[in-house]
C-alpha positions as CSV (number, residue, x, y, z in Angstrom):
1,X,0.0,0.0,0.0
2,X,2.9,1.9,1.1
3,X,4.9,1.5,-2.0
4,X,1.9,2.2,-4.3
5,X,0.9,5.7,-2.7
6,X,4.5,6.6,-3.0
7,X,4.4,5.7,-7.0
8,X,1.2,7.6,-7.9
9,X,2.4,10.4,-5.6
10,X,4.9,10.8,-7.4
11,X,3.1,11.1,-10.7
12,X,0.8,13.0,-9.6
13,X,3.4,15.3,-8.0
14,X,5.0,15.0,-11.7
15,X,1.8,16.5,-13.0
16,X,1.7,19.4,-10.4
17,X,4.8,20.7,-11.3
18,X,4.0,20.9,-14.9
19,X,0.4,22.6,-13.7
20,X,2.9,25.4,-11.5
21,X,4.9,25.9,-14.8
22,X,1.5,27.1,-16.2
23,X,0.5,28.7,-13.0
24,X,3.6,30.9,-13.1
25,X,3.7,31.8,-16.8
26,X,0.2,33.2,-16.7
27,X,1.4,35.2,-13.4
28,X,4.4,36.3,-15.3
29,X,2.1,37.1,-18.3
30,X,4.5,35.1,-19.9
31,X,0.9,33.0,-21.0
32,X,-1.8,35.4,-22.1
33,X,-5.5,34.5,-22.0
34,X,-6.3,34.2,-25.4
35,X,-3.2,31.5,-25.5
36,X,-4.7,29.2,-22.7
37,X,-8.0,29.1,-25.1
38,X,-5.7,28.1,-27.9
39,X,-4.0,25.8,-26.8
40,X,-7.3,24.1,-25.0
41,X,-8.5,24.4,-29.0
42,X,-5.6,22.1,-29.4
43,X,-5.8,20.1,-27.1
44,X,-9.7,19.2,-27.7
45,X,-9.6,19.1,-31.1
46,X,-5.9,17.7,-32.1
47,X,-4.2,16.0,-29.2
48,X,-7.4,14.3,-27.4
49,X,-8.4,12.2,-30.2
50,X,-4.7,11.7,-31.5
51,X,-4.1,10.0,-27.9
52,X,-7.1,7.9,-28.7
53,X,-6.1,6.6,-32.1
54,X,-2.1,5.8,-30.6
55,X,-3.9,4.0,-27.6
56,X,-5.9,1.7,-29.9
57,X,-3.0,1.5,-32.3
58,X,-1.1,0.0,-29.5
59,X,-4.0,-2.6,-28.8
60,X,-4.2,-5.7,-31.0
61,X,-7.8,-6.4,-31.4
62,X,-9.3,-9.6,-30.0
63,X,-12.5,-10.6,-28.6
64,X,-11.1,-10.7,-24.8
65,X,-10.2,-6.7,-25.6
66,X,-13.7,-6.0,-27.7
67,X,-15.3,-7.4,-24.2
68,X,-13.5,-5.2,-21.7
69,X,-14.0,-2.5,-23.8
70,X,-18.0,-2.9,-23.4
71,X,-17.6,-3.5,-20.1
72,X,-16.0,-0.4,-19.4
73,X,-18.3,1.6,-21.6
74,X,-21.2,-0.1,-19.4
75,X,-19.2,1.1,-15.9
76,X,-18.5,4.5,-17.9
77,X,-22.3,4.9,-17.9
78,X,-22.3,3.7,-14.4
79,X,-20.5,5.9,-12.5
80,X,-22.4,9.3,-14.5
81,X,-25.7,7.8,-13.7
82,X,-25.0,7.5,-10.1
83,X,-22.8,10.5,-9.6
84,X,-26.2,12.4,-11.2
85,X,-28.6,10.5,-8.6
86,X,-26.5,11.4,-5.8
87,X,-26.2,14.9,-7.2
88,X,-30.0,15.1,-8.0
89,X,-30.8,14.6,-4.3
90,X,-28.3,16.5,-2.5
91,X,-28.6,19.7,-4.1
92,X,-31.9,21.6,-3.6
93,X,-30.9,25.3,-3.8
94,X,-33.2,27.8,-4.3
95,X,-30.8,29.7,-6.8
96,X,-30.9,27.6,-10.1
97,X,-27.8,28.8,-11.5
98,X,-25.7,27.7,-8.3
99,X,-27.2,24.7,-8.0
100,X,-27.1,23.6,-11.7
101,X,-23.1,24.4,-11.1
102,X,-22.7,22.5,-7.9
103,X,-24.4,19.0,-9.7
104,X,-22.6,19.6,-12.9
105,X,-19.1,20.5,-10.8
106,X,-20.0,16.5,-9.1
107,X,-21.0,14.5,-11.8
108,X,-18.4,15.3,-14.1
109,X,-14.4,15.0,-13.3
110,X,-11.8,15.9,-15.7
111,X,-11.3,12.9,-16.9
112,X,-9.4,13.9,-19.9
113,X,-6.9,16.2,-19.2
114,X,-6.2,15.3,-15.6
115,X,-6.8,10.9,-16.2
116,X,-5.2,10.3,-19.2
117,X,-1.6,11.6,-18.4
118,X,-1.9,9.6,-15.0
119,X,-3.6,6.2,-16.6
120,X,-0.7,6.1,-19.1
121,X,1.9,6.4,-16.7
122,X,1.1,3.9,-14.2
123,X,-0.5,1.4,-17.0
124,X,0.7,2.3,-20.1
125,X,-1.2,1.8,-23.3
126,X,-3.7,-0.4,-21.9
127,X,-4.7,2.5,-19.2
128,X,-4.9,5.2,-22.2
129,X,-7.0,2.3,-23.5
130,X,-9.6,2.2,-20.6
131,X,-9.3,5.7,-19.9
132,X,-10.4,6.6,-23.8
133,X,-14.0,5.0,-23.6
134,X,-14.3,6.6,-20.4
135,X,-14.0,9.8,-21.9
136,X,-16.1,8.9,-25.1
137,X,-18.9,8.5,-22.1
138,X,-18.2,11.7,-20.8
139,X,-18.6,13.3,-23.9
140,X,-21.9,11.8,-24.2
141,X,-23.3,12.3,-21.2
142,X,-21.8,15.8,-20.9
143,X,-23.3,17.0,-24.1
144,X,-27.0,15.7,-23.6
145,X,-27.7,15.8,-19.9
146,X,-25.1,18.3,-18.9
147,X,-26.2,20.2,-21.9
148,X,-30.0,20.2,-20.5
149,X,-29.4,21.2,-17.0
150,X,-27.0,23.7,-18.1
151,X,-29.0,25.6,-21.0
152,X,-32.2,24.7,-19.1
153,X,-33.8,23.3,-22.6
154,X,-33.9,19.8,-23.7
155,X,-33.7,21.4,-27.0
156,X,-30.5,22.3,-26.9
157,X,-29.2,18.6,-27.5
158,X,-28.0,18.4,-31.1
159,X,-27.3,15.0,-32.9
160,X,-24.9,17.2,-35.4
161,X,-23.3,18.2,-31.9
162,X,-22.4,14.9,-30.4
163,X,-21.4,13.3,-33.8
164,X,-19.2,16.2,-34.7
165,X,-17.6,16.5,-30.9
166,X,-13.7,15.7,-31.1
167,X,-13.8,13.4,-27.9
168,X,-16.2,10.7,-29.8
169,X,-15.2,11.0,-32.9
170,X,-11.8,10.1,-31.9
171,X,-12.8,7.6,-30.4
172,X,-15.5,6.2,-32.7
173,X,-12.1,6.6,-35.4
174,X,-9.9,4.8,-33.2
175,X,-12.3,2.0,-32.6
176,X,-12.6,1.3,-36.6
177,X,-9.2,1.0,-37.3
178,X,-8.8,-1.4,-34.0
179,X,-11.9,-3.8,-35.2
180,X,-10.3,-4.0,-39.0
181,X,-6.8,-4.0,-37.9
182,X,-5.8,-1.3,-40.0
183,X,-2.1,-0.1,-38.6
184,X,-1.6,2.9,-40.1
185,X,1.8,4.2,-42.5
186,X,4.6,5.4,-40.4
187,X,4.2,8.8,-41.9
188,X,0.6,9.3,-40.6
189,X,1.1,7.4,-36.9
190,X,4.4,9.2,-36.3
191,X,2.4,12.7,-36.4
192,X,-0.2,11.0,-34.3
193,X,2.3,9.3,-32.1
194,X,3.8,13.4,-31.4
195,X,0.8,14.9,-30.9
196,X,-0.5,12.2,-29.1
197,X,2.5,13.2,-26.4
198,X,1.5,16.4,-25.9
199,X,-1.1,15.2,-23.8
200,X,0.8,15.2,-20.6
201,X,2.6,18.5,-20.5
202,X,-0.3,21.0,-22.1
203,X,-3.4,19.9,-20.1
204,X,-1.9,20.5,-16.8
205,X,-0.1,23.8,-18.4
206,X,-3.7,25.0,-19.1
207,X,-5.1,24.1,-15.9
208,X,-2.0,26.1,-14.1
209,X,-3.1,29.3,-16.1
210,X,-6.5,28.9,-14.9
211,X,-5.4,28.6,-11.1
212,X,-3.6,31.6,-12.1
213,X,-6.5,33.9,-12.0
214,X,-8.8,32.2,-9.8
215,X,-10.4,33.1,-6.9
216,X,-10.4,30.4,-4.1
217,X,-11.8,32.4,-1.5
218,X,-15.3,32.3,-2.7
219,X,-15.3,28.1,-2.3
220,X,-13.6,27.9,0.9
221,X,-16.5,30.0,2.6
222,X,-19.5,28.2,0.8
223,X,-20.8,25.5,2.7
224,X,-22.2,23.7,0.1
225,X,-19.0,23.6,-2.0
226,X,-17.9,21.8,0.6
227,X,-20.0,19.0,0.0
228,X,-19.7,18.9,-3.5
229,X,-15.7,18.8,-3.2
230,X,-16.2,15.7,-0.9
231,X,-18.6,13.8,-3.6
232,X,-15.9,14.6,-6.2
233,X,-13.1,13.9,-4.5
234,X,-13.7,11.3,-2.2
235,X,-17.4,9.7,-2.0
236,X,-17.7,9.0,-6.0
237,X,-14.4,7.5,-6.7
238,X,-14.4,5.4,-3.6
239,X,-18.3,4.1,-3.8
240,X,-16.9,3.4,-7.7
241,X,-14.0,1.7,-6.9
242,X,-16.3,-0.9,-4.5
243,X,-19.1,-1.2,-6.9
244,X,-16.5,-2.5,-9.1
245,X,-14.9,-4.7,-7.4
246,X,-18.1,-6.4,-6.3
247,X,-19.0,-6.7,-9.6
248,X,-15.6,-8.4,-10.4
249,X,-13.8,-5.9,-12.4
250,X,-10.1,-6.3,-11.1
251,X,-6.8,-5.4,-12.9
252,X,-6.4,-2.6,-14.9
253,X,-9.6,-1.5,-15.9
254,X,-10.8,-1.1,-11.7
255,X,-7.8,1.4,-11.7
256,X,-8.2,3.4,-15.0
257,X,-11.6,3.9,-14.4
258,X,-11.0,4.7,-10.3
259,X,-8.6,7.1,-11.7
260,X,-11.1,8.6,-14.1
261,X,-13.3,8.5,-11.3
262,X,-11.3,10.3,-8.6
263,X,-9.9,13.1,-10.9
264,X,-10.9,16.8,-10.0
265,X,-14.0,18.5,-11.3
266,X,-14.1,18.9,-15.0
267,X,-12.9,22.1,-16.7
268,X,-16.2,21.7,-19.0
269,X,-17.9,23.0,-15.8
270,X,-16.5,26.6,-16.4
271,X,-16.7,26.4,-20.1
272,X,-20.9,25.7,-20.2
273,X,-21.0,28.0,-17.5
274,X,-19.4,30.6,-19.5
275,X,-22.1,30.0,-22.4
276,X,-25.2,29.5,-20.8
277,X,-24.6,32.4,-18.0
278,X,-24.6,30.6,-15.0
279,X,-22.1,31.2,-11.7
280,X,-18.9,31.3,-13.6
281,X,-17.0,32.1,-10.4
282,X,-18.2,29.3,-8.7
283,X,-17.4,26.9,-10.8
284,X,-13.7,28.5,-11.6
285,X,-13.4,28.0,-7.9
286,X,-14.8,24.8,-7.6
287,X,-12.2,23.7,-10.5
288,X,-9.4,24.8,-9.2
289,X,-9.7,23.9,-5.2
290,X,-10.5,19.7,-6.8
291,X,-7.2,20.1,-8.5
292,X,-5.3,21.5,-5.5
293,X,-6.9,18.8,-3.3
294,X,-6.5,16.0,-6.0
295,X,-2.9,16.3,-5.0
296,X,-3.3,14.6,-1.7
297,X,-6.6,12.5,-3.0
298,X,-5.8,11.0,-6.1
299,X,-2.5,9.3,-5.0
300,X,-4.4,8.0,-1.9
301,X,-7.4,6.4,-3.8
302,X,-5.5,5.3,-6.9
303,X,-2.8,3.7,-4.5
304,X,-5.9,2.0,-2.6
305,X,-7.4,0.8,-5.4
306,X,-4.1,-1.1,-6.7
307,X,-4.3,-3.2,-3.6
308,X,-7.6,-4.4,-4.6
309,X,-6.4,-5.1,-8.1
């Protein structure tokens, strides 16, 4: 247990320095704020699904691997549809806009930008692998009911949206070429195979420039930040990582998708908030106090959840 903390601690400590290197640029204006958009542009449209196609690329198709990847879709699905339940009930504000934020901020982590760099270090290609279809799921469940509660109209979920959204589509790319077997030419996968690297060190530049400028203060007196912090951070990913285990999912798949599970509130948050007008401060807050905390949370779940692996 020991032994385990002390090697996710250290990537996750890894990934904290790079996120201070952004922290400190943007302080430094050395990072202006129409860069971070740019290079979160980049990252969603370019490096996410290029990390996708390498991580199936890596994968040699098989039955076993068509099996674990339903499986994990299915537990993908899972862990949404509970985190919303649990969400649903607990937060009965009066204000809309700050409760809409505070379910939102809970149900969705950052699996993405936060997961993937971690997954890949401790389990390689077959944690990018896992951690892909979990964030195929987030897209879809981010972009219809996230979408609903956030613009407040059902009508706002688009087919053209979800079939044009980056995150599936690299997926739903990476999957093909997996099922037929189709390797790609060196000159195509080597581009892929660079971009796909960039995954680790410009995510958790990007969340460092949004630390930057936020304004902690505002979550550390609001009670009920509180409690959606500890559903985030500790209650989800810990409930998930039992539920799964019960249902015999061991190995790597329990700890790719306890990762994805335990990581810090989803920068999405602060991006529909920004659209649809809703507390934009609360939920820059709530962002950036789940990635401070992940610090000391992630290692200890992850590490806990190897043991039961």
């Amino acid at each position: 247990m020991l032994s385990n903390f002390i090697t996710v601690g250290q990537q996750v400590l890894i990934l904290f320095i790079l996120i201070f290197v952004g922290f400190f640029s943007r302080k430094l204006h050395l990072i202006k704020k129409g860069a971070v958009k740019g290079m979160t542009n980049l990252v969603l449209y370019f490096v996410t699904p290029c990390v996708m196609v390498h991580a199936f690329q890596d994968a040699k198709f098989s039955y076993d691997m068509l099996t674990k990847l339903l499986i994990t879709t299915l537990a993908g699905f899972a862990v949404h549809i509970g985190s919303i339940v649990v969400a649903t009930a607990i937060f009965r504000e009066k204000d809309i806009s700050r409760r809409i934020i505070l379910k939102f901020s809970t149900v969705f982590s950052n699996c993405g930008f936060m997961s993937l760099p971690l997954q890949e270090a401790l389990l390689g290609s077959e944690g990018v692998f896992y951690g892909s279809i979990f964030v195929a799921v987030f897209n879809i469940v981010s972009w219809t009911y996230g979408l609903v509660i956030m613009s407040g109209n059902i009508r706002s979920i688009s087919a053209k949206k979800l079939a044009t959204n980056p995150g599936i589509l690299g997926v739903v790319a990476a999957i093909i070429l997996w099922v037929l077997n189709i390797h790609l030419p060196e000159i195509i996968s080597e581009p892929i195979g660079y971009l796909a690297a960039l995954n680790t060190p410009l995510p958790m530049i990007i969340i460092g420039c949004h630390l930057a400028t936020a304004d902690l203060k505002s979550a550390l007196t609001d009670k009920w930040s509180y409690v959606s912090i500890s559903l985030r951070m500790v209650l989800i990913p810990i409930c998930t990582m039992f539920l799964l285990y019960l249902c015999g999912i061991k190995g790597s798949m329990l700890i790719a998708i306890v990762i994805a599970s335990s990581a810090p509130t989803a920068a999405t948050t602060t991006m529909f908030a920004t659209t649809y007008d809703r507390e934009v401060s609360l939920s820059v807050s709530l962002v950036s106090l789940t990635t401070l905390i992940s610090l000391f949370t992630m290692p200890i779940i992850v590490a806990f959840s190897q043991t039961f692996a």
